[in-house]
RODO-2510 file (C-alpha; in nm, 4 decimals, decimal comma):
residues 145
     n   res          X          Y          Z
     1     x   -17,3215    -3,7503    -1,4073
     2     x   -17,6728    -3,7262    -1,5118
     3     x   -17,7599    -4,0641    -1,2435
     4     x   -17,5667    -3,8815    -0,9974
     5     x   -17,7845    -3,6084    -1,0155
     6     x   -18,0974    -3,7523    -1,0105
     7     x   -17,9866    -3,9673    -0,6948
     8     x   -17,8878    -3,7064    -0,4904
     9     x   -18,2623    -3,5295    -0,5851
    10     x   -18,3635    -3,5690    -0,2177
    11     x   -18,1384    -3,2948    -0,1145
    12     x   -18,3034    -3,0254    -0,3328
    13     x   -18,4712    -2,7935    -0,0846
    14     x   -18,8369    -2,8189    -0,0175
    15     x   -18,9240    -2,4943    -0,1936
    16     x   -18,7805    -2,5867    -0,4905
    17     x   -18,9920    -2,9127    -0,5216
    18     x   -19,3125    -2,7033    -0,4186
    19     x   -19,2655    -2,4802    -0,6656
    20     x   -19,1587    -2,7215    -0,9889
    21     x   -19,3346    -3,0117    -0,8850
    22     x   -19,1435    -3,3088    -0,8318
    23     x   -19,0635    -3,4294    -1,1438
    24     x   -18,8752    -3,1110    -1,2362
    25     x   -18,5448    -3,2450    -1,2121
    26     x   -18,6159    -3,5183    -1,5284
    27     x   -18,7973    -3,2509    -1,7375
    28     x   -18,4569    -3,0890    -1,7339
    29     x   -18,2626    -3,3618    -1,8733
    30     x   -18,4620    -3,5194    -2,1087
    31     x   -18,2925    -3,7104    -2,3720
    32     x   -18,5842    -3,7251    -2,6139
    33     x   -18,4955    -3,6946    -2,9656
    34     x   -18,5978    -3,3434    -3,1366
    35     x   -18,6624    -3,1630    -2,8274
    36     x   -18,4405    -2,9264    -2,6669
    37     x   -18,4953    -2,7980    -2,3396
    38     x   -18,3586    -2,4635    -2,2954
    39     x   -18,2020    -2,3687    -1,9603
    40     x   -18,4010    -2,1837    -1,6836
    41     x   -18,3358    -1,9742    -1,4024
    42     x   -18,6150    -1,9408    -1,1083
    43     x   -18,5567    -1,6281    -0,8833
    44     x   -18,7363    -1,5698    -0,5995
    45     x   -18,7617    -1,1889    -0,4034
    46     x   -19,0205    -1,0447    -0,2127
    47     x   -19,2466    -0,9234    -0,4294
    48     x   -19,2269    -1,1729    -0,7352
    49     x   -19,0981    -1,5203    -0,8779
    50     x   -18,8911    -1,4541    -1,1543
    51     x   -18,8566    -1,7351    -1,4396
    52     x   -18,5690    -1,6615    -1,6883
    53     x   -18,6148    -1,9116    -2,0135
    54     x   -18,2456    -1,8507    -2,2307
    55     x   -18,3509    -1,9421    -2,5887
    56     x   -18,1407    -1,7859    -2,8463
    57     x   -18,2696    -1,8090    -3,1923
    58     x   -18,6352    -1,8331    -3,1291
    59     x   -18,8432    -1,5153    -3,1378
    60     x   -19,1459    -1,3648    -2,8797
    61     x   -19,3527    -1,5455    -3,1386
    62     x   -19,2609    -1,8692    -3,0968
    63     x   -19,3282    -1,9398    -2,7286
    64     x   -19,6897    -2,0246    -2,5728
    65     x   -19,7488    -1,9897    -2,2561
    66     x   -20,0226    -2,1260    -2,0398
    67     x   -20,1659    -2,1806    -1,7086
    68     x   -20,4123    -2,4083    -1,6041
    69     x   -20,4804    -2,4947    -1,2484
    70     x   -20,2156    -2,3652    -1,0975
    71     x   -19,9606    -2,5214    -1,3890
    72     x   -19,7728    -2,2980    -1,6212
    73     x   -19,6812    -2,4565    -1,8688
    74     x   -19,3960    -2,2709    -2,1576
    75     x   -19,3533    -2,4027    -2,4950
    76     x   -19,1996    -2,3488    -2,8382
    77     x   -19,2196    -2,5252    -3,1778
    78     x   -18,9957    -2,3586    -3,4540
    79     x   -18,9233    -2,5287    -3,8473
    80     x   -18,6451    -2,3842    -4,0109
    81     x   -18,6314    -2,4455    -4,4141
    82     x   -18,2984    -2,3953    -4,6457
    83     x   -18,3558    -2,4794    -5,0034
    84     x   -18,1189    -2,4244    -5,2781
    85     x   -18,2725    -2,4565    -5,6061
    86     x   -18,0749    -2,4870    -5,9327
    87     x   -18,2931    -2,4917    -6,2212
    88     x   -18,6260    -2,6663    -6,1078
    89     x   -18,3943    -2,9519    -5,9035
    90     x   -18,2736    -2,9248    -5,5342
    91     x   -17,9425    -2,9285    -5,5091
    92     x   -17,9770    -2,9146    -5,1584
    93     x   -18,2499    -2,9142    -4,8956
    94     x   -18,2377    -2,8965    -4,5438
    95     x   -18,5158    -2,8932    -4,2743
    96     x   -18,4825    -2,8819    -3,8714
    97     x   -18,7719    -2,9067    -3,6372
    98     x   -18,7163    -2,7956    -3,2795
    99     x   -18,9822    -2,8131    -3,0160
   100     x   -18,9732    -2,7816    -2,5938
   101     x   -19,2541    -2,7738    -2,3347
   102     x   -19,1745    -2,6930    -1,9417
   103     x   -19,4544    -2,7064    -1,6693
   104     x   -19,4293    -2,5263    -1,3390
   105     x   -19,6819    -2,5861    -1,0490
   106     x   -19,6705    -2,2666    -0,8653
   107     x   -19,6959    -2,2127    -0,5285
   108     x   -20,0509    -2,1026    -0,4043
   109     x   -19,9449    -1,7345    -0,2448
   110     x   -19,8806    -1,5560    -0,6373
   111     x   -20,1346    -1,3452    -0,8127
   112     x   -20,2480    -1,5730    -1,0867
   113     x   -20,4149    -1,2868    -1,2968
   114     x   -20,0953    -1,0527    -1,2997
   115     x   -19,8359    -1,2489    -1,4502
   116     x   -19,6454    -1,0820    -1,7094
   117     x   -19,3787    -1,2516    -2,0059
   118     x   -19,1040    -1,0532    -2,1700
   119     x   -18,8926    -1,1452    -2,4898
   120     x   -18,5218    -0,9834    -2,5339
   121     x   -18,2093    -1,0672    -2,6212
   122     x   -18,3201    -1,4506    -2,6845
   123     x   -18,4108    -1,4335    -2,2621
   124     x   -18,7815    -1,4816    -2,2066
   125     x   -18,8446    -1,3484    -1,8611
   126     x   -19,1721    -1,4506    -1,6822
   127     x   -19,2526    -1,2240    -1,3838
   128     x   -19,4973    -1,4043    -1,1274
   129     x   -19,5883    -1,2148    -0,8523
   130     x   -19,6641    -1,3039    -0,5107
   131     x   -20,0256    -1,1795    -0,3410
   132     x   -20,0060    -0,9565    -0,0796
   133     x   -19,9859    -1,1641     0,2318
   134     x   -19,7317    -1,3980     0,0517
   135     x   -19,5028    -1,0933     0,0899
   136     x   -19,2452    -1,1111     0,3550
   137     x   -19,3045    -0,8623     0,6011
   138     x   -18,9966    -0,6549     0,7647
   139     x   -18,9510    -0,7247     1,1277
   140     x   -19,1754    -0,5362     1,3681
   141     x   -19,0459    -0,3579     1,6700
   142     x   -19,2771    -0,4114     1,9249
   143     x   -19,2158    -0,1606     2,2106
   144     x   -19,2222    -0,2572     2,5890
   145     x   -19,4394    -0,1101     2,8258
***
């Protein structure tokens, strides 16, 4: 399915490639060993982009997120250590290493400098808003002389 998907790429609307960039379709299905990419849901309303990262298990702590020209860029790195200990010896030890890194180009019509991130319920929400003439404008009833 996964060839299938990336083959029929071209008919992903034009907004959608603006606004992740055209690679965004391969970040999503990486099949590199220790990384996981979580799922994400883009919204887009009048006022805002919204960017909904579903990550159970990780904690507000554990993400970074960045922007840089335009790019923002998500990430998490989390180690998770189980040791049973009998007497001095391991009986058992476990270790898991999980790591994930998304980039977003954004469009040029949001407001860069208010961009806010929430954490709850293993959703982190990213809320992007658009500048003020970015804003779709209701229709205007122009009256006839």
């Amino acid at each position: 399915m996964l060839p299938m998907l990336r083959k029929n790429r071209g008919n992903v609307p034009s907004f959608i490639d603006e606004f992740f960039g055209r690679d965004w379709m391969d970040s999503v299905f990486s099949d590199q060993p220790g990384i996981s990419t979580p799922a994400v849901n883009v919204k887009e309303n009048n006022d805002d982009f919204l960017i909904e990262v579903a990550a159970p298990g990780l904690e507000k702590n554990d993400f970074k997120i960045d922007l840089d020209n335009n790019v923002l860029s998500i990430s998490s790195e989390k180690e998770i250590r189980n040791e049973d200990k009998e007497e001095g010896r391991y009986m058992r030890r476990e270790f898991s290493y999980t790591s994930f890194s998304r980039s977003f180009s954004l469009p040029e019509a949001v407001d860069a400098e208010k961009i806010k991130a929430k954490h709850k319920d293993g959703i982190l929400t990213i809320t992007i808003p658009k500048r003020e003439e970015a804003k779709r404008k209701p229709p205007k009833q122009i009256a006839i002389s």
